[in-house]
Structures are given as structure tokens and as C-alpha cells.
ZADO-1210 file (C-alpha; in nm, 4 decimals, padded with zeros to 6 digits):
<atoms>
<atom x="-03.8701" y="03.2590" z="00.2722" code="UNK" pos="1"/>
<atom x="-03.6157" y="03.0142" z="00.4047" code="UNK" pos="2"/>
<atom x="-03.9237" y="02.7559" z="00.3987" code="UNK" pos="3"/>
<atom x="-03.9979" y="02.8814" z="00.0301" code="UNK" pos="4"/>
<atom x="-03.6343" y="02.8120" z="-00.0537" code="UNK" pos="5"/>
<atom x="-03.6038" y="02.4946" z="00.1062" code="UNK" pos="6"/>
<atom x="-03.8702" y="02.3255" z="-00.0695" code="UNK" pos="7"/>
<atom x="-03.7998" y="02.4792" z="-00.4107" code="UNK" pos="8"/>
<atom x="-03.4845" y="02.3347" z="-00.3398" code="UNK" pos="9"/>
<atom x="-03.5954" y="01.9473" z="-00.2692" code="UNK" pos="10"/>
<atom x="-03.8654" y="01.9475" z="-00.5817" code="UNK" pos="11"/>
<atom x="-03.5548" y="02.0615" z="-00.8028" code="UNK" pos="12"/>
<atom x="-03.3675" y="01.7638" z="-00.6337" code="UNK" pos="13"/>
<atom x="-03.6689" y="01.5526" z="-00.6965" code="UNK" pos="14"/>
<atom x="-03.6891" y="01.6617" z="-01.0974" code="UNK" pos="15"/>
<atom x="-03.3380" y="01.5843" z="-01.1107" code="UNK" pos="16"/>
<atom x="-03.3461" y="01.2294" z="-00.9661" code="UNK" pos="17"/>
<atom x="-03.6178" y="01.1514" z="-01.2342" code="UNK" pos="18"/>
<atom x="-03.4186" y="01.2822" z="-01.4738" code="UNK" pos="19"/>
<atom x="-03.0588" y="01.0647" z="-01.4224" code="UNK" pos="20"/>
<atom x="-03.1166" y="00.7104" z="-01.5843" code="UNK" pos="21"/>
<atom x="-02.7299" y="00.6296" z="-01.4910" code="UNK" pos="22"/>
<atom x="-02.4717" y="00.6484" z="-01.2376" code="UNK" pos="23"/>
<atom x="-02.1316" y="00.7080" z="-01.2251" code="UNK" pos="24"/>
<atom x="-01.8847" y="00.3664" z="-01.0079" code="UNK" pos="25"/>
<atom x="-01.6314" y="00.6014" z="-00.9304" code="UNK" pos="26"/>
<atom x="-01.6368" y="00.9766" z="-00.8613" code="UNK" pos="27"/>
<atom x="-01.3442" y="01.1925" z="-00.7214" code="UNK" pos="28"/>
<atom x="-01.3972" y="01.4867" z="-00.5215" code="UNK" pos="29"/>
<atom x="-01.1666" y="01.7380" z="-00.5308" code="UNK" pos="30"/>
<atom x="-01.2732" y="01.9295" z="-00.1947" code="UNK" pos="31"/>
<atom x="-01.1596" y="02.2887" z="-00.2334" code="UNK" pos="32"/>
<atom x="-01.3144" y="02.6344" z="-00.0551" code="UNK" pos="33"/>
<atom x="-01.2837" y="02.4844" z="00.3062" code="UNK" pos="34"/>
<atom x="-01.0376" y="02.7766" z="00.4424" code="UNK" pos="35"/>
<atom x="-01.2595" y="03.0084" z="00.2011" code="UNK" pos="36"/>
<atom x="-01.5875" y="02.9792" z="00.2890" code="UNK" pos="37"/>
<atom x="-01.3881" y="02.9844" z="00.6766" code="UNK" pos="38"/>
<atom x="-01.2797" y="03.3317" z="00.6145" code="UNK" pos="39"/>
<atom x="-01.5900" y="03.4191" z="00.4504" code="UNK" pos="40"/>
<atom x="-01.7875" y="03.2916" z="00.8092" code="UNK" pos="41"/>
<atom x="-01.4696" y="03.5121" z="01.0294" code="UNK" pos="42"/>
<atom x="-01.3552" y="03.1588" z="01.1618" code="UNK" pos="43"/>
<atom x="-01.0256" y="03.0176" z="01.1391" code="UNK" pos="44"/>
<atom x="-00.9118" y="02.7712" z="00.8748" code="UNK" pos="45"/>
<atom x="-00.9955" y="02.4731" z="01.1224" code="UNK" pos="46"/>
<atom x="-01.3725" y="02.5525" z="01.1196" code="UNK" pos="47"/>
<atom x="-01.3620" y="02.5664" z="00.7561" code="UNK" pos="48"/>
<atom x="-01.2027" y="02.1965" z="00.8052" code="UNK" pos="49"/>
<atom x="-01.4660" y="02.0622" z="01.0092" code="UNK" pos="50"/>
<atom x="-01.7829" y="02.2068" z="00.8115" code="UNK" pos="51"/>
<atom x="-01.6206" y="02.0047" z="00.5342" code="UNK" pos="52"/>
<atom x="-01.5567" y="01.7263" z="00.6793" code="UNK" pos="53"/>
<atom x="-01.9757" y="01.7076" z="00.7866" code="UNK" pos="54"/>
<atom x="-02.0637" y="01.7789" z="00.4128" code="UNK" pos="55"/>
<atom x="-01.8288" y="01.4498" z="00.3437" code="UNK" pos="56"/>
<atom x="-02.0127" y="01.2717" z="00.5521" code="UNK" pos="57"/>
<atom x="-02.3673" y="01.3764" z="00.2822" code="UNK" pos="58"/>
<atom x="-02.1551" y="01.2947" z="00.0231" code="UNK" pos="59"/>
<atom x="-02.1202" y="00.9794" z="00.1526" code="UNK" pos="60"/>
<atom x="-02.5145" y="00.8876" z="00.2046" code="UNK" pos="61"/>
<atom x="-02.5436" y="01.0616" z="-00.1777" code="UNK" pos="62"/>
<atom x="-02.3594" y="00.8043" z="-00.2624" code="UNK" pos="63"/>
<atom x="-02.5256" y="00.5232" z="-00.1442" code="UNK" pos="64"/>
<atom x="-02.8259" y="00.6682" z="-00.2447" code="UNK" pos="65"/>
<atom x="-02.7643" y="00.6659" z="-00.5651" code="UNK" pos="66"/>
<atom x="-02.5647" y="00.3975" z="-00.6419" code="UNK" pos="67"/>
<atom x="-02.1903" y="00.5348" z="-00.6756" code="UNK" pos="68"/>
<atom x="-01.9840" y="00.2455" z="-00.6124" code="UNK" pos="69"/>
<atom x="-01.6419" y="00.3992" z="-00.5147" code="UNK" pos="70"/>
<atom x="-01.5411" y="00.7399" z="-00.3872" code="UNK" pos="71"/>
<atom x="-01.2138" y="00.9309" z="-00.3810" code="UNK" pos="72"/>
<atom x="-01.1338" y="01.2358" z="-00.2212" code="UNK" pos="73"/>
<atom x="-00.8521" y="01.4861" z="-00.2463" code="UNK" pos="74"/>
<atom x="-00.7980" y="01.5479" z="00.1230" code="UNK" pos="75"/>
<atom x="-00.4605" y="01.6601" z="00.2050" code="UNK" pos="76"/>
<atom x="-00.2314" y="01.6862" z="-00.1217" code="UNK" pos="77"/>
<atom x="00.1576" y="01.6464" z="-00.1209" code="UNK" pos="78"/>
<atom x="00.1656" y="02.0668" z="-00.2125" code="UNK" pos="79"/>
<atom x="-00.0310" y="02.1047" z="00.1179" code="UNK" pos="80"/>
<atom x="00.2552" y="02.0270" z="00.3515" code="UNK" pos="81"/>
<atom x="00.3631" y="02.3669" z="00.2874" code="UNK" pos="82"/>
<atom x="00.0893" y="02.5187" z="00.4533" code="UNK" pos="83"/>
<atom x="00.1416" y="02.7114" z="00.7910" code="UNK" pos="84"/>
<atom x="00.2657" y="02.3821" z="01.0539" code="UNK" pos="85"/>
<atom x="-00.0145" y="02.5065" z="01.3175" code="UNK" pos="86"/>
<atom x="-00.2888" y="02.4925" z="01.0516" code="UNK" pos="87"/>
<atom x="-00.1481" y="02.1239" z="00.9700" code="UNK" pos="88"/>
<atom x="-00.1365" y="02.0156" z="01.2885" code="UNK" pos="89"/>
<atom x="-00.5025" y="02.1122" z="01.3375" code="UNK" pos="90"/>
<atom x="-00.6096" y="01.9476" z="01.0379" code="UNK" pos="91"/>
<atom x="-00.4056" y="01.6092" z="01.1298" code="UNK" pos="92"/>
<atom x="-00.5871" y="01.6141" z="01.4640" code="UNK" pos="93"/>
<atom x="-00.9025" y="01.6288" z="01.2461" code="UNK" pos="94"/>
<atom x="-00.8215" y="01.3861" z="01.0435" code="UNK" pos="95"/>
<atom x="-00.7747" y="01.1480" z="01.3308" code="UNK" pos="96"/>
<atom x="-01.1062" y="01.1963" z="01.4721" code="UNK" pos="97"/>
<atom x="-01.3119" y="01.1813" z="01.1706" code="UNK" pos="98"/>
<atom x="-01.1234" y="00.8506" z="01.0393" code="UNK" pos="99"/>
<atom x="-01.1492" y="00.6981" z="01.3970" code="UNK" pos="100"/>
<atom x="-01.5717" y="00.8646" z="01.3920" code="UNK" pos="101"/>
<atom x="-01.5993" y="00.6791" z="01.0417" code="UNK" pos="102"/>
<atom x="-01.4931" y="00.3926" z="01.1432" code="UNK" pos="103"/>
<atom x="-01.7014" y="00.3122" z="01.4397" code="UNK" pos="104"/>
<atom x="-01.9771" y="00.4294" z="01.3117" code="UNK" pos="105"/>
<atom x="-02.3009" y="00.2317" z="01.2577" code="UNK" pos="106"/>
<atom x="-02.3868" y="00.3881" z="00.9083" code="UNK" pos="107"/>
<atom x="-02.1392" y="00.3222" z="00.7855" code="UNK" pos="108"/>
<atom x="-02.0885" y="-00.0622" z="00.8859" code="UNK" pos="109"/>
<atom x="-02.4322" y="-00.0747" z="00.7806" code="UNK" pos="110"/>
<atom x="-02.3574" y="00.0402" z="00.4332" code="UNK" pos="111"/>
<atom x="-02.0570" y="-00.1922" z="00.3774" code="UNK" pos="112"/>
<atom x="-01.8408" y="00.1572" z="00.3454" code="UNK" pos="113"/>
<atom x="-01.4404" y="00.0326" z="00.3162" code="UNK" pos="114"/>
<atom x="-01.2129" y="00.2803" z="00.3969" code="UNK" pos="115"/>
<atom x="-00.8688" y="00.2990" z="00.2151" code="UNK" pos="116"/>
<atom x="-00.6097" y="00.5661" z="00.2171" code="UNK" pos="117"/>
<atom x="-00.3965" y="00.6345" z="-00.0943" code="UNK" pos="118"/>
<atom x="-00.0830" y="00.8618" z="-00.1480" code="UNK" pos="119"/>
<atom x="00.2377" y="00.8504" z="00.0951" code="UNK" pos="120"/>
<atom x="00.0988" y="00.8267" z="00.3518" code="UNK" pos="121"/>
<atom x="00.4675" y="00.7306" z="00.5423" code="UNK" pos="122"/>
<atom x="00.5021" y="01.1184" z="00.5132" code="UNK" pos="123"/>
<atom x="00.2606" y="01.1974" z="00.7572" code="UNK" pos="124"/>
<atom x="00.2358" y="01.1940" z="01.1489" code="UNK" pos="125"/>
<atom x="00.1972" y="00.9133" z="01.3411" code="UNK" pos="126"/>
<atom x="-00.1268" y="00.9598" z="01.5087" code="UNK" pos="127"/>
<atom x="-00.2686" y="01.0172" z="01.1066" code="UNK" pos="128"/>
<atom x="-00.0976" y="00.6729" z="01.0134" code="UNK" pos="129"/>
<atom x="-00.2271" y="00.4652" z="01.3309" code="UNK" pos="130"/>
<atom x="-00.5963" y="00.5911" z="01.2640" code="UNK" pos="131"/>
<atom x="-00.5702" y="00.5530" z="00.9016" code="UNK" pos="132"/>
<atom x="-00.4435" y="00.1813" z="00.9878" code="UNK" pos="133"/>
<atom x="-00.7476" y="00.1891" z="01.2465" code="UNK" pos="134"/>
<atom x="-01.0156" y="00.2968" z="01.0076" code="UNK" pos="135"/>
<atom x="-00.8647" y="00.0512" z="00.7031" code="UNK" pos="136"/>
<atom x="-00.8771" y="-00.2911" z="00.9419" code="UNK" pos="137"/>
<atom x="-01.2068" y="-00.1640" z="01.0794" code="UNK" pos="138"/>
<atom x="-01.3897" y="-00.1690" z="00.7263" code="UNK" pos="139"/>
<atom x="-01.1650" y="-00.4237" z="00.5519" code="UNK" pos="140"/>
<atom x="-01.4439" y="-00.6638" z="00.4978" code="UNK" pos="141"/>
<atom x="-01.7119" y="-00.4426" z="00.2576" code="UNK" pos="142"/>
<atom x="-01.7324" y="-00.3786" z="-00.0347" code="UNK" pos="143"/>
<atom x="-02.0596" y="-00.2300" z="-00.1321" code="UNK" pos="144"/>
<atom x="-01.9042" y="00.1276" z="-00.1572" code="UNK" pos="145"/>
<atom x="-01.5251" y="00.2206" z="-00.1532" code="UNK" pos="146"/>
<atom x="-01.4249" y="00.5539" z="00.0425" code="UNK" pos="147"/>
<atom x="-01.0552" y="00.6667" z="-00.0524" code="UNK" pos="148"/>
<atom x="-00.9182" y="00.9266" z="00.1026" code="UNK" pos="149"/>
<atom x="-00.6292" y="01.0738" z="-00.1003" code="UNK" pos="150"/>
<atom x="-00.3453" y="01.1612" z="00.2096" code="UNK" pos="151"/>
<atom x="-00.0331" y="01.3087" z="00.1404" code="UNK" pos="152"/>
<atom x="-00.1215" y="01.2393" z="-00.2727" code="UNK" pos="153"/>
<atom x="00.0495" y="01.3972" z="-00.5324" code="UNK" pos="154"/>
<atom x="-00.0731" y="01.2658" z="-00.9171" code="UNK" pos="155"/>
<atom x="00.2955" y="01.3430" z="-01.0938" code="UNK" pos="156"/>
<atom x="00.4794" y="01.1520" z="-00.8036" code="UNK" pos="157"/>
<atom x="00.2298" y="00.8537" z="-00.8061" code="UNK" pos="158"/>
<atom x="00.3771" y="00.8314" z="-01.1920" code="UNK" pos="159"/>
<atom x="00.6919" y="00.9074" z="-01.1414" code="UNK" pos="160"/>
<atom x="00.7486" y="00.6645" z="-00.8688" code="UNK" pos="161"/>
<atom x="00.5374" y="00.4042" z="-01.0964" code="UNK" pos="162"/>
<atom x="00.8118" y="00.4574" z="-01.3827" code="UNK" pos="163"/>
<atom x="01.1389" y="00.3935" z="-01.1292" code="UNK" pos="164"/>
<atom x="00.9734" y="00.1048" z="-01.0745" code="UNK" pos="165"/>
<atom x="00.9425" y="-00.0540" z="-01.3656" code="UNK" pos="166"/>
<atom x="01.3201" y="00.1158" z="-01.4697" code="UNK" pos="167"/>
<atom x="01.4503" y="-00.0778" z="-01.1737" code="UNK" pos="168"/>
<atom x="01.2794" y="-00.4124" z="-01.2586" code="UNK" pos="169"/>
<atom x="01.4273" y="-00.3631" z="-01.6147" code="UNK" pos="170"/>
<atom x="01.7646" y="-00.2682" z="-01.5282" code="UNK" pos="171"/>
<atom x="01.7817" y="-00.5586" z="-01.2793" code="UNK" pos="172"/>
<atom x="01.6794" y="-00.8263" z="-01.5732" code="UNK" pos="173"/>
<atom x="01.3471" y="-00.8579" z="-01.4029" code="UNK" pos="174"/>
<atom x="01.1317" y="-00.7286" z="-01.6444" code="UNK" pos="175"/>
<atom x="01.1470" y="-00.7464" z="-02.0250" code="UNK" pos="176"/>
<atom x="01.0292" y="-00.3902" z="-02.1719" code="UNK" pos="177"/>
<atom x="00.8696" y="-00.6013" z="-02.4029" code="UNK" pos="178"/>
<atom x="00.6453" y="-00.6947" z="-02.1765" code="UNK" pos="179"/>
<atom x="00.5951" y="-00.3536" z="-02.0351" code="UNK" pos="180"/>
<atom x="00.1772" y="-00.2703" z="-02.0840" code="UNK" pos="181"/>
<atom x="-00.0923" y="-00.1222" z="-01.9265" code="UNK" pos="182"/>
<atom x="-00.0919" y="-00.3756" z="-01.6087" code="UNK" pos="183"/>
<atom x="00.2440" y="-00.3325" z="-01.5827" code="UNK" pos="184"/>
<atom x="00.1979" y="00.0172" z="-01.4686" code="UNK" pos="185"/>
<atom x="-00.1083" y="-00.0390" z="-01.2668" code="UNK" pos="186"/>
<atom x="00.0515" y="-00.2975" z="-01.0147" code="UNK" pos="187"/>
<atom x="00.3095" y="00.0098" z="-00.9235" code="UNK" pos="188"/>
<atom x="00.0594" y="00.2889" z="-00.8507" code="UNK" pos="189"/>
<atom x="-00.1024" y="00.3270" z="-00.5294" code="UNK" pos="190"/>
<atom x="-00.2649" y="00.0464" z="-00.3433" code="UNK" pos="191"/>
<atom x="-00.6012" y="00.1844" z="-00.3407" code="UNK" pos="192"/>
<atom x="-00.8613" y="00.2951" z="-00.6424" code="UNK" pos="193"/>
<atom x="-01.0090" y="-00.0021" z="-00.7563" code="UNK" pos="194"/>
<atom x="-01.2048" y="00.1356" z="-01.1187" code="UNK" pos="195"/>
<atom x="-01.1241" y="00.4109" z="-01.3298" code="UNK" pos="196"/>
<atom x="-01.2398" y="00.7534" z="-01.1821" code="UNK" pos="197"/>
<atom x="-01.5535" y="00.8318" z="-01.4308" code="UNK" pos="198"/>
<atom x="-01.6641" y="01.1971" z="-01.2723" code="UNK" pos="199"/>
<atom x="-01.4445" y="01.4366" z="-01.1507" code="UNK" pos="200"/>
<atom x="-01.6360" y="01.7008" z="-00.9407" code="UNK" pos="201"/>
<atom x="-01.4152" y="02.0066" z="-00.7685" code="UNK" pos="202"/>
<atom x="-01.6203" y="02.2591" z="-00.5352" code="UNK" pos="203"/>
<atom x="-01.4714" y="02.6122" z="-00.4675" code="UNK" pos="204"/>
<atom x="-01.4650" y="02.7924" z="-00.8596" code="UNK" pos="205"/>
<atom x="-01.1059" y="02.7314" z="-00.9640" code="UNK" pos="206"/>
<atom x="-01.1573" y="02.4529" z="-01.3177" code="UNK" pos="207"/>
<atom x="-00.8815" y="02.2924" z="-01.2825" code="UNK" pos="208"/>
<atom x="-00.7825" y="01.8874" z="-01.1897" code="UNK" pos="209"/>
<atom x="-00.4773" y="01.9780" z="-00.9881" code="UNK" pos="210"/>
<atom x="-00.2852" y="01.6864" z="-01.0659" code="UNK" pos="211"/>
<atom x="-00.5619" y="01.4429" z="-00.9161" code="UNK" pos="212"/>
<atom x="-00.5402" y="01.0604" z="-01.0391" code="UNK" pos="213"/>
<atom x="-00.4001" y="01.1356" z="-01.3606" code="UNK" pos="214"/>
<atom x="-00.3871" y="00.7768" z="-01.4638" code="UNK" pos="215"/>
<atom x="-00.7445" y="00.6652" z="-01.3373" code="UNK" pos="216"/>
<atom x="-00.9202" y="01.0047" z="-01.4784" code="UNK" pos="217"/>
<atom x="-00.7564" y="01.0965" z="-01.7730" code="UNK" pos="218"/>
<atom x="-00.6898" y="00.7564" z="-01.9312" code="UNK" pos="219"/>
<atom x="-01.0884" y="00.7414" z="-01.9141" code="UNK" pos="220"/>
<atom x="-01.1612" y="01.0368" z="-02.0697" code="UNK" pos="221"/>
<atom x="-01.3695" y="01.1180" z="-01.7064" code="UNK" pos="222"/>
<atom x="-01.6013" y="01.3986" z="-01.6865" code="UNK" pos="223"/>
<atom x="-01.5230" y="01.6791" z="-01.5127" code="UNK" pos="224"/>
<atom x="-01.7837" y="01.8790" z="-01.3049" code="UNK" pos="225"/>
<atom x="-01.6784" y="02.2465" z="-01.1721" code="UNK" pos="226"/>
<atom x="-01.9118" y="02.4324" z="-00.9445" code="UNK" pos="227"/>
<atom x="-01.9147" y="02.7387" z="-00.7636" code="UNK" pos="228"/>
<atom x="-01.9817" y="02.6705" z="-00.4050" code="UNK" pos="229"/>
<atom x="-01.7184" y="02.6265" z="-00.1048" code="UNK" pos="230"/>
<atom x="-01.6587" y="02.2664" z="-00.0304" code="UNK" pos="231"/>
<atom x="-01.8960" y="02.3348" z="00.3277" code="UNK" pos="232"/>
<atom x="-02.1895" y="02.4715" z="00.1179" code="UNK" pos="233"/>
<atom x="-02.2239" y="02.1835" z="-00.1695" code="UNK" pos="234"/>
<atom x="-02.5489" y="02.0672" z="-00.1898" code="UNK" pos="235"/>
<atom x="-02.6995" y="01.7704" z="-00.2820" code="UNK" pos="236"/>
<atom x="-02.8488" y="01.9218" z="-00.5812" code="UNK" pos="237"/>
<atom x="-02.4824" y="02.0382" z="-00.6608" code="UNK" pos="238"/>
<atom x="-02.3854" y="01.6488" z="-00.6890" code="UNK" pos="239"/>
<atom x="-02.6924" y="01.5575" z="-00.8867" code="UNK" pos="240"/>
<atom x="-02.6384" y="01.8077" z="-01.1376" code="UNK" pos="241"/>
<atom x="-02.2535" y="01.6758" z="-01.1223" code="UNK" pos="242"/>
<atom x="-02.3787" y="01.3585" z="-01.2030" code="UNK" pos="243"/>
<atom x="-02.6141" y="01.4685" z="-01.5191" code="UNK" pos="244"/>
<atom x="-02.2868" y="01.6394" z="-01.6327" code="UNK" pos="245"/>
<atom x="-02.1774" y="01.2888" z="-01.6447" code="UNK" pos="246"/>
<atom x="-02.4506" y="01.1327" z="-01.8349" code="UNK" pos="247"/>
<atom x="-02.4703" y="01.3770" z="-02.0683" code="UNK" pos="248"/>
<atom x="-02.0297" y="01.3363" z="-02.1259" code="UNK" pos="249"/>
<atom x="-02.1058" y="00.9731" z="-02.1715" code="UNK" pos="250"/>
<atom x="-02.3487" y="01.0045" z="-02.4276" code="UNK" pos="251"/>
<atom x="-02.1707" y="01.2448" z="-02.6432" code="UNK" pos="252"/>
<atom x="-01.8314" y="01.0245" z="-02.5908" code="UNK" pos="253"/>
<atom x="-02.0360" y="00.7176" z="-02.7000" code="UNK" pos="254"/>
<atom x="-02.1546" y="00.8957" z="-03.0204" code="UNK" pos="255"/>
<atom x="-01.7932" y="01.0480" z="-03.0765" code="UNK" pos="256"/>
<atom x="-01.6138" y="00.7175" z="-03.0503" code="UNK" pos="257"/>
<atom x="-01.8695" y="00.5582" z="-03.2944" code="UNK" pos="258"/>
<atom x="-01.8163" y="00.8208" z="-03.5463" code="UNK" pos="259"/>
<atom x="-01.4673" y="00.8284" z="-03.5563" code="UNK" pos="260"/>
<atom x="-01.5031" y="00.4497" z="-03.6167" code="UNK" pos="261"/>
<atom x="-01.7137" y="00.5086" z="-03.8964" code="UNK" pos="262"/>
<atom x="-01.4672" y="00.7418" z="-04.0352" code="UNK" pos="263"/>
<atom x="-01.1911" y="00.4990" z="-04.0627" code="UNK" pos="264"/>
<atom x="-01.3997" y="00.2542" z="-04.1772" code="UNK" pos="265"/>
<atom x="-01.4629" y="00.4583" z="-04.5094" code="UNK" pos="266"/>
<atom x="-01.1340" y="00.5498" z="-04.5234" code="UNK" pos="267"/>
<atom x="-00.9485" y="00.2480" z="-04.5682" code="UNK" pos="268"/>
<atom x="-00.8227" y="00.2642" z="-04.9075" code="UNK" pos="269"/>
<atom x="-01.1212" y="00.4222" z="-05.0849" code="UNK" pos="270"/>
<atom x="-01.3203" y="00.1884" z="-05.0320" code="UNK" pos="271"/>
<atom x="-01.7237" y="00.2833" z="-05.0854" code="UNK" pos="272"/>
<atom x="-01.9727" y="00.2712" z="-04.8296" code="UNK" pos="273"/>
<atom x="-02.1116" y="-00.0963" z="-04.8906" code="UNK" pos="274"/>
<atom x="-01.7623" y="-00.2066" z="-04.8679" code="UNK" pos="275"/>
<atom x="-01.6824" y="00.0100" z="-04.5457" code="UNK" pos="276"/>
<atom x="-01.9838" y="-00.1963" z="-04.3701" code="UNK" pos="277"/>
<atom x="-01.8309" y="-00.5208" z="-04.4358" code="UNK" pos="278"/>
<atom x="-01.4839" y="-00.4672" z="-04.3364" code="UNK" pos="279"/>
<atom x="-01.6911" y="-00.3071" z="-04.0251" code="UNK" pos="280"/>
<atom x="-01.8464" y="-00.5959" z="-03.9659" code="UNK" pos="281"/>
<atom x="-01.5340" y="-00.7903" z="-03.9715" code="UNK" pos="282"/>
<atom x="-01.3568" y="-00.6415" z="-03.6532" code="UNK" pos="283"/>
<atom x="-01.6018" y="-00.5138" z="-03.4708" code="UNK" pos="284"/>
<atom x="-01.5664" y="-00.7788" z="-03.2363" code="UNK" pos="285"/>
<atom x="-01.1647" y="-00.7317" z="-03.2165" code="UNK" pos="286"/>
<atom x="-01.2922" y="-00.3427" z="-03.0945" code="UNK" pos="287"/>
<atom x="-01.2839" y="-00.1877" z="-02.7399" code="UNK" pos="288"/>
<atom x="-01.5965" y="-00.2691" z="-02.5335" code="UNK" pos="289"/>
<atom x="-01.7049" y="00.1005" z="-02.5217" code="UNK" pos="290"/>
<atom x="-01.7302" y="00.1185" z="-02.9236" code="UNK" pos="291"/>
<atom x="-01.8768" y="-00.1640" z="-02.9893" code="UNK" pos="292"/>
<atom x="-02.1705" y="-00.0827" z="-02.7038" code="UNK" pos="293"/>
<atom x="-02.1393" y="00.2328" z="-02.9265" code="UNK" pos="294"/>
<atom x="-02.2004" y="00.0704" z="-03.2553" code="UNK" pos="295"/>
<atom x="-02.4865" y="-00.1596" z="-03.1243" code="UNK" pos="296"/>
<atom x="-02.7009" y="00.1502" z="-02.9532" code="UNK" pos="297"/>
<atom x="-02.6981" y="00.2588" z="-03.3104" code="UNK" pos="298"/>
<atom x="-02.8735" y="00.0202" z="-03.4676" code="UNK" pos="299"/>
<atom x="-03.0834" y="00.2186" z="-03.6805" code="UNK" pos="300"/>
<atom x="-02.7680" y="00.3019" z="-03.9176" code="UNK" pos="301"/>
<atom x="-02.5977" y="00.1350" z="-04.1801" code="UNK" pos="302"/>
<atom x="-02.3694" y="-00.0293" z="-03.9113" code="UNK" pos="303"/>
<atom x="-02.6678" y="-00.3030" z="-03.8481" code="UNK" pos="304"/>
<atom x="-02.7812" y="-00.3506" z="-04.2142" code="UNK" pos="305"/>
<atom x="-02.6733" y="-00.5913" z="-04.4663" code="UNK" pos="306"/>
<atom x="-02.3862" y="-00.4644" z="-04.6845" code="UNK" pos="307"/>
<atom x="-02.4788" y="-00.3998" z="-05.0608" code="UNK" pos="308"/>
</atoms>
């Protein structure tokens, strides 16, 4: 049966491969169930730990695989300093060895994998900070796929400490809050995600985002993927469908955005349909990237015809 099971298992993963016609450059991984599926097994917390940290490492050859070009993952949050100090201190030893494993490891010099930690990071031991500074230099020259691992990260205080930032600068006559845009912001988060996080995927049942990249995921409108299994037992099928979740939130995004342009369009002032196409036509350059992709993969409708 377990034979039976198995390859049921890899033809589903093969009909879902031939299905996906797009990837996702950046997914986030919020890695929850560990100390779950750990009690579930009658071992303690730390063996949940380290049966994540090997399905991390699958996540990491899924990637490459299929093309992702930047991972994040939610490894220790800011809220998780408040977990028993003996369970933390076995975790931090973990976390030494795996980013010390990762970065001496063949695979993933041979993949180009750079290794960047995000979130403050000055908050946790010193052992964690010298191999996080050891796994960083070691893989400082790829860039075919970005791994972040999101230490001591809390969303809310990446903001907030963003927003004294820029209060500072424009208190101290540095910055004009004129000048104050989207850029602006971005220099003052986290050195570390280099594109905006497109899928969200979060193991363990709980749909929620618990305050994970707020700026890179929400700003983008990402798709979210929630699925049942412990962090340990996610499957490779379980990040394919993830990824179809994705295509499908793209598509109907595209389609939504192109609408809504439509709408406007025939609302300004009245003005009939033939009219609407014109004034269309006019800024539809001066529009977003996304909508105008939007607009073009439509080209049977009255966006691409000649106005009356």
C-alpha cells in the first residue's frame, strides 16, 4: 500500500507540473506545526525543529526546480522569544548548525543559493549572529536564488522602526515630507528581500499571515496559500498546489484590475462607450505595468478596436 501511495502520489505531482505554466520570484513560508506534529510523534519540541529544518532543505531544491527566484522564511519571530528559554536555546543551537550545514554545502554553492538574514537580528545570541555572519559571507556572491531567513522578525516593528526613521530625517531638516514616497520607505526596512513577496504559503491549519512582510506581501496583493499539514510533513505536492493557487490569484487579479479600468473609463463624465475607448487609449501608457499587460491580454475586446 505504501508503494500504491507513493506512486499515486508522484503521477499527481507529475499532472500538476504539466499543469503550472508560471512561477512565482518570491514565495514566503510561514513554517508553522513544527512543535505540533513533535507532540503528535511523543518527541520534544527540538525534534519537531529538526524534521523541519530537513523539509527546508526540499523546499529549497523545489525551488530551484521550478524556478522560484527568492525565498523567505518565517523562522524565529520577535513573539517567539517568549517561548520557554530551554526550548530557545535548543532551537539557537539548531539554527547554528543548519546555517553553518547550508553554507558549506555543495548544493547549495552549486545552485548559486545566497543566504541573507532579515529582522533584528542584534537581539539574538551570539553564536546565532556569528553563523548568520558565516553563512551570509559564505554565499555573498550568487544570485540565482535568494534564501532569507526571517530571525528575530516582527512585520509591525519593521514599520514602525521604518516610520522613526523617516520622522527623524524630517525633524532633523534632512528630509522634505514632500519628498516622502514609496522608496523612501523601502531604503528603511530591512536589508534583505529583494522583490515583492508574490505567494504566501503557511503549513500547520491556522489562515492567518501573522504579521509576516506586511509591506512586501500586502502592497502586492500576494496570494496566500493555507494548508493543513505540520511544517515536517509538507509535501512537494503541497507546494505545487501552493503554487497553482498562485496562478490561478494572478489571473483573476489581472482580469479584476482590467475591469475596474474599464469601469472608470465609462464613467468619466457620461461619456458613451466609443468615447470611453479613446480617452482609454489616451493613458494607457501613463498606467501601472500590471494593467496595461492586463489590457493587452485582452485583445479581443473593445480595448484593441478602433473607437466609433
Amino acid at each position: 500500500m505504501d508503494r500504491v501511495r507513493q506512486w499515486a502520489r508522484g503521477a499527481y505531482e507529475r499532472v500538476l507540473e504539466l499543469e503550472l505554466s508560471g512561477t512565482p520570484s518570491h514565495v514566503a513560508v510561514i513554517q508553522d506545526g513544527n512543535r505540533r506534529y513533535a507532540r503528535q510523534q511523543g518527541d520534544d519540541a527540538t525534534d519537531g525543529h529538526r524534521a523541519g529544518a530537513e523539509t527546508t532543505e526540499q523546499v529549497l531544491e523545489w525551488c530551484r526546480e521550478t524556478g522560484v527566484d527568492e525565498l523567505t522564511l518565517y523562522t524565529f519571530s520577535t513573539e517567539n522569544f517568549e517561548r520557554p528559554e530551554e526550548e530557545n536555546e535548543a532551537l539557537f543551537d539548531l539554527l547554528c548548525e543548519k546555517l553553518r550545514e547550508f553554507a558549506d554545502a555543495d548544493r547549495v554553492h552549486d545552485s548559486g543559493v545566497r543566504i541573507r538574514a532579515i529582522g533584528e537580528t542584534g537581539k539574538l545570541p551570539e553564536r546565532v549572529r556569528e553563523a548568520v555572519d558565516y553563512a551570509e559571507r559564505r554565499t555573498a556572491g550568487y544570485d540565482n536564488l535568494q534564501l532569507n531567513i526571517a530571525l528575530a522578525y516582527g512585520g509591525r516593528a519593521e514599520l514602525l522602526s521604518a516610520a522613526r526613521d523617516v520622522t527623524r530625517e524630517v525633524d532633523g531638516g534632512d528630509l522634505d515630507p514632500d519628498d516622502i514616497d514609496v522608496r523612501t520607505v523601502e531604503r528603511r526596512l530591512y536589508e534583505g528581500p529583494t522583490r515583492d513577496v508574490d505567494l504566501i504559503v503557511r503549513t500547520g491549519g491556522d489562515e492567518r499571515t501573522s504579521n509576516f512582510l506586511p509591506w512586501h506581501a500586502n502592497g502586492n496583493e500576494a496570494a496566500v496559500y493555507f494548508c493543513t499539514p505540520y511544517w515536517p510533513e509538507f509535501r512537494k505536492v503541497d507546494f505545487l498546489r501552493a503554487i497553482r493557487t498562485y496562478e490561478h490569484r494572478e489571473e483573476s487579479w489581472r482580469k479584476t484590475r482590467a475591469r475596474r479600468a474599464l469601469a472608470l473609463v465609462r464613467a468619466l463624465g457620461g461619456a458613451e462607450v466609443g468615447d470611453a475607448r479613446r480617452v482609454l487609449r489616451r493613458f494607457k501608457d501613463a498606467l501601472p505595468s500590471a494593467e496595461r499587460e492586463a489590457l493587452e491580454a485582452e485583445g479581443d475586446t473593445e480595448f484593441e478596436r478602433p473607437a466609433d
